[in-house]
C-alpha positions as CSV (number, residue, x, y, z in Angstrom):
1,X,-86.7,-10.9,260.6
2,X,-84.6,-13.0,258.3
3,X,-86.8,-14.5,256.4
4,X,-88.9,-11.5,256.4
5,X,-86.3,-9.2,254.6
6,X,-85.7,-12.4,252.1
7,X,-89.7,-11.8,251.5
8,X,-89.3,-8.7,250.5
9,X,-86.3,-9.1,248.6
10,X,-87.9,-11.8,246.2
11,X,-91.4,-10.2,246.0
12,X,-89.2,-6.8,244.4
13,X,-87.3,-8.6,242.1
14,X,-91.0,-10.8,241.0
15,X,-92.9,-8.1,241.1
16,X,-91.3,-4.3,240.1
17,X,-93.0,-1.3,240.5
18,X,-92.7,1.9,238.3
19,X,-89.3,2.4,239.7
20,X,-88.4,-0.6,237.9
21,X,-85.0,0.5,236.2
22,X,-83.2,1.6,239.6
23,X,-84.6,-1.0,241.7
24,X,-83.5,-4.0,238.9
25,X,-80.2,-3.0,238.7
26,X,-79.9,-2.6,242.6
27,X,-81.8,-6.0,242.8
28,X,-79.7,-7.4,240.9
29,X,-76.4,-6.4,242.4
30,X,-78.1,-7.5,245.9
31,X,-79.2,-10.5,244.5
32,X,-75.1,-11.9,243.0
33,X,-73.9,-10.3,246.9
34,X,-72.5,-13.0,249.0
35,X,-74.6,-11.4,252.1
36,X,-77.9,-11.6,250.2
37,X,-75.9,-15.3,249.0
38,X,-75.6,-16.3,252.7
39,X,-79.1,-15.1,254.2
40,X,-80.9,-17.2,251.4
41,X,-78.6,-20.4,251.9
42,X,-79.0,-19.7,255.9
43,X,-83.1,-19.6,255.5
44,X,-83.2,-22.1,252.3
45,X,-81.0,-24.8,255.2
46,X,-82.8,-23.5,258.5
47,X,-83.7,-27.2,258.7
48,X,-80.1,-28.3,258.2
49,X,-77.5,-25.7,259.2
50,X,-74.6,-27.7,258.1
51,X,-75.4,-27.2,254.7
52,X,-75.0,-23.4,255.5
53,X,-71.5,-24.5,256.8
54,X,-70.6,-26.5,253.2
55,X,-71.4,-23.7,251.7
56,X,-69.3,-21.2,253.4
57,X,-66.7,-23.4,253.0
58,X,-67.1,-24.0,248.9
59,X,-67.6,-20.8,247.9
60,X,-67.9,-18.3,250.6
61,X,-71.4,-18.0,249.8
62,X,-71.1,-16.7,246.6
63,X,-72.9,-18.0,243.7
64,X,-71.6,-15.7,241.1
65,X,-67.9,-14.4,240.5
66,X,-67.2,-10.5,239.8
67,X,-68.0,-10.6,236.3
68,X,-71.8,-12.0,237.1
69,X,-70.9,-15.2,235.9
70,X,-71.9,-18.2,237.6
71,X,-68.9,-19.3,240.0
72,X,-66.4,-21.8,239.0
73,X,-64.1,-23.8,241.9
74,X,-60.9,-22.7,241.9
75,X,-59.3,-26.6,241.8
76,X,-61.5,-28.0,239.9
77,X,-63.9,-25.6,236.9
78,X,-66.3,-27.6,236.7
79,X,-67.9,-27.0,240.5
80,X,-70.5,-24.4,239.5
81,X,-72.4,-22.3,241.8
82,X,-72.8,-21.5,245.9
83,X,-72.3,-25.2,246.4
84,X,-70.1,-26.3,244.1
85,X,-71.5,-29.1,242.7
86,X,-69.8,-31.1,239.5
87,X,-71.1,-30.9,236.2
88,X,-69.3,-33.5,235.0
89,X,-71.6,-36.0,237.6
90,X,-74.5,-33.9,238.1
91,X,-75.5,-31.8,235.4
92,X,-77.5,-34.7,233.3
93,X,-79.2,-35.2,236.2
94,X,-79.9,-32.1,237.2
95,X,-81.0,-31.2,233.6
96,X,-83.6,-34.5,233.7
97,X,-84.6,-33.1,236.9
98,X,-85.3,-29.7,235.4
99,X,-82.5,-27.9,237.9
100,X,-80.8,-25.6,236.5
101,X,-77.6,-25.6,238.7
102,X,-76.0,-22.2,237.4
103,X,-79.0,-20.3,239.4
104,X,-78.7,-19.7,243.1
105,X,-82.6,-21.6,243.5
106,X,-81.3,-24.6,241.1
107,X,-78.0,-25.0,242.7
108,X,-79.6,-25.2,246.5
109,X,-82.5,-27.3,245.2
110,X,-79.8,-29.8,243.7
111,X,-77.9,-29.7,246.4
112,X,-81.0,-30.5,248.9
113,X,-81.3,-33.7,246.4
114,X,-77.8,-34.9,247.1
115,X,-78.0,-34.0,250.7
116,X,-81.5,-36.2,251.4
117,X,-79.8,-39.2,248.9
118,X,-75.9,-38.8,250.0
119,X,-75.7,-36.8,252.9
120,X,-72.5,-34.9,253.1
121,X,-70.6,-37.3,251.4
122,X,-70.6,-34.6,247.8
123,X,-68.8,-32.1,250.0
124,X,-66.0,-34.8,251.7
125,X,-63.1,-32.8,249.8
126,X,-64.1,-29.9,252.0
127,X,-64.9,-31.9,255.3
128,X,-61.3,-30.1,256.9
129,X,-63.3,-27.2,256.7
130,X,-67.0,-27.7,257.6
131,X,-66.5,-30.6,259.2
132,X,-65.3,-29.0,262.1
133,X,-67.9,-25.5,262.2
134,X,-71.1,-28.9,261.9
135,X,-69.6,-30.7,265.6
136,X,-69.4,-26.7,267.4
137,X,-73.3,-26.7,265.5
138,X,-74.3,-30.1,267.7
139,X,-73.1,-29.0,270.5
């Protein structure tokens, strides 16, 4: 069901029909909520759910702020996006990659890189938070 509605939701914003004004703008919106936000981190880590949990804990699965900006941590402004990541270390890297970490498909992309060459250790500062959500997730 999931992934079906996320289906739909990309093929409208890729391909528009003649409503196109309307459904942009309400695309849009749907697309900078944090419950579009969570579904697609949800589906985007099926195959590793703690991910989900880092991200709920970084930014409450939001990858942009109110203004439509890209979303900037609270401690530290140079943690971009739905999972935070620094672009004081990562962005050269990222940009060499061809990620672009201030969109919600670059930002999970990078973050799938860190995840499969650090694990969770990118997302220790947080660990109070997801830490303990991942151990109910094993059980």
């Amino acid at each position: 069901m999931i992934i079906t509605l996320l289906a739909i939701m990309i093929t409208a914003v890729t391909s528009p029909s003649s409503a196109e004004a309307v459904q942009a703008g309400e695309i849009a919106s749907l697309k900078k909520s944090s419950a579009y936000v969570e579904q697609y981190v949800r589906v985007y880590f099926s195959d590793i759910p703690e991910m989900a949990e880092v991200a709920q804990c970084e930014s409450r699965f939001r990858q942009y702020d109110e203004d439509g900006n890209t979303l900037r941590g609270e401690e530290n402004r140079r943690d971009v996006g739905v999972m935070q990541i620094n672009e004081q270390y990562h962005l050269h890297d990222a940009l060499e990659m061809g990620i672009d970490l201030y969109t919600l498909e670059g930002n999970l992309e990078y973050a799938r890189h860190l995840y499969e060459t650090m694990g969770l250790k990118p997302w220790k500062y947080s660990k109070k938070c997801w830490g303990t959500q991942t151990l109910a997730l094993a059980r």
